[in-house]
N, C-alpha and C positions, 0 to 999 in steps of 0.2 A: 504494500500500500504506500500509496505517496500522498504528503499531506503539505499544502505550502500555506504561509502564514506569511501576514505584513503587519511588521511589531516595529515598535522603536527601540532598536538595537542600544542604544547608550543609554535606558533605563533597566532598573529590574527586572529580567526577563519572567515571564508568567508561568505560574508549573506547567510545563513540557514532558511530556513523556520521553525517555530515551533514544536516540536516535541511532543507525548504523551509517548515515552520512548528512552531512553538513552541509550547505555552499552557501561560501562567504564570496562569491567573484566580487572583485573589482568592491569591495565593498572599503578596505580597511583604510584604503587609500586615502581617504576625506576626513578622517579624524587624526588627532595628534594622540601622542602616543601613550597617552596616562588613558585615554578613554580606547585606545587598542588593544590597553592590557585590560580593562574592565568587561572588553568585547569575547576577549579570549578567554577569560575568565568563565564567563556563562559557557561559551562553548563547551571547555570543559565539564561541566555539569551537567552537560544533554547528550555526549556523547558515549556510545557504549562505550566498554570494552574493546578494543579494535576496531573501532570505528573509526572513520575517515571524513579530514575535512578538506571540501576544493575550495581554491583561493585563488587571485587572478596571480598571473606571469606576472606580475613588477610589486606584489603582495609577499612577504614574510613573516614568519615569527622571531626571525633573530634578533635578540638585542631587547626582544618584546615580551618574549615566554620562555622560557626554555624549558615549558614540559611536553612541548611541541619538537618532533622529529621530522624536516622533509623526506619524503619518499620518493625518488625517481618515475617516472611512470611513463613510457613512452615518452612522445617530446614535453613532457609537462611533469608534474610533479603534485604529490597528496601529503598533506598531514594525519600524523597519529600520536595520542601519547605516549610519552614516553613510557614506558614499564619500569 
């Protein structure tokens, strides 16, 4: 099942069920970085177990999470947490 939502990312996000994937495209680009970590922060909280987040080409976590691991993926690249 796929369920998509339009929330305001830089507030408390709403109880969420669990997720097995994320997509944050192009998203993180437009805030500065204390409200990046706040972003990635929830993320964490909704994502399974091994679960995966997509993020745009010119989007990372470094510098911003480091419980976040980029993953290789054909010409692109996924996030998971760390273990």
């Amino acid at each position: 099942m796929v369920e998509f939502r339009q929330m305001n990312l830089t507030t408390p996000w709403p109880a969420l069920p669990s997720v097995d994937v994320l997509m944050l495209r192009n998203v993180l680009i437009y805030f500065d970085i204390e409200t990046r970590r706040f972003i990635l922060k929830q993320a964490k909280n909704v994502l399974k177990p091994g679960g995966i987040m997509f993020m745009g080409a010119a989007e990372t976590t470094l510098n911003i999470d480091d419980g976040f691991e980029r993953v290789p993926f054909g010409r692109g690249a996924y996030y998971q947490m760390r273990k």
